[in-house]
Steps between C-alpha positions, in 0.01 A plus 500: 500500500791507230725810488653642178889493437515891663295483841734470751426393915576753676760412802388517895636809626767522804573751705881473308326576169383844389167535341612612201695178417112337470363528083268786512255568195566859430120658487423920389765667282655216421237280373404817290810500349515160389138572383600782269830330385278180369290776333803705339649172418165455298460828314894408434369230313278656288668785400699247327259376287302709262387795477810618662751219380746645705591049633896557289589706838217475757509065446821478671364652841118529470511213757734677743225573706334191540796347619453706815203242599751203505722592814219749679392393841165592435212266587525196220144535419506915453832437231331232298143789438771734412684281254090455394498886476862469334340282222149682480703830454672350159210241385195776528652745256711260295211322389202754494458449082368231618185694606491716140311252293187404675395633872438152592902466466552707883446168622733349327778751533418503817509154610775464289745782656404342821586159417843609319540700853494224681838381418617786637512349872573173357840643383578647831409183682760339265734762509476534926571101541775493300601814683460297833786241339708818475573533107545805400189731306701461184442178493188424698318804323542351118433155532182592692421744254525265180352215691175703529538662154528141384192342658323818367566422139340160511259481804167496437531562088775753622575887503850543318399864524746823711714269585797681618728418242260709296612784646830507253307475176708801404833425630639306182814351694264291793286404232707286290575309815127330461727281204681344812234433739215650371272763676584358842843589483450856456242494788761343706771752413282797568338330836910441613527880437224610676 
């Protein structure tokens, strides 16, 4: 059976070594916590985007909390359904004009917010290898970030839509970076901030 870049084999125990020196996965409180921060994180996102529009101050940390996930010691699989949650929590409400037009549209939003959530674990996969390699979350965190924003735009007919550089549609000084390196590079600036 393969093993992802983060599961680690856990060392036989001696009587010299302490139990606590063994990787635990945290379970109760802190699982919870990571479960609400992936949520916050999410809500973070939205209230970014319209109706609220508040992205020109809330962009620059609205993924604070979903960084938590990447150095937890919560079971693997319990961090990747909250980054789920994490995404779910942004995509659901984000997109729920979808559903306006025609009631045969909840499907669509639906399946749409879920796919679009999905990258949501894919980015902390990404973001917990490269944390494995030790570079730092300012970098790791970014590249990741645009990567996944990236793929978004053009996989499967694309989705160039709340991408995070979105967030600063009102902040006329990061916006006139996009002549430089386009929409990217403002996603990249904000995701180094965050």
């Amino acid at each position: 059976m393969g093993t992802s870049c983060m599961e680690t084999v856990p060392a036989a125990m001696t009587k010299s070594e302490p139990a606590a020196a063994a990787p635990a996965n945290v379970q109760g409180p802190a699982a919870l916590y990571c479960l609400a921060a992936a949520a916050f994180s999410g809500v973070l996102l939205w209230m970014c985007f319209q109706p609220l529009a508040w992205g020109s101050y809330l962009g620059w940390v609205a993924l604070v909390p979903f960084l938590v996930l990447v150095r937890s010691q919560a079971r693997p699989r319990f961090l990747y359904l909250a980054a789920v949650v994490c995404g779910l929590a942004f995509f659901l409400p984000a997109l729920q004009w979808m559903r306006v037009a025609d009631r045969a549209m909840v499907a669509g939003w639906i399946g749409l917010a879920l796919y679009c959530a999905l990258y949501f674990p894919v980015a902390l996969y990404g973001i917990r290898c490269l944390d494995r390699w030790r570079l730092p979350l300012v970098v790791s965190v970014p590249v990741v970030w645009v990567a996944l924003e990236y793929f978004r735009c053009f996989a499967l007919t694309g989705f160039p839509w709340y991408l995070l550089a979105h967030t600063q549609h009102d902040l006329l000084p990061m916006i006139q970076i996009t002549d430089i390196g386009g929409v990217f590079l403002v996603s990249l600036v904000v995701a180094a901030v965050n």
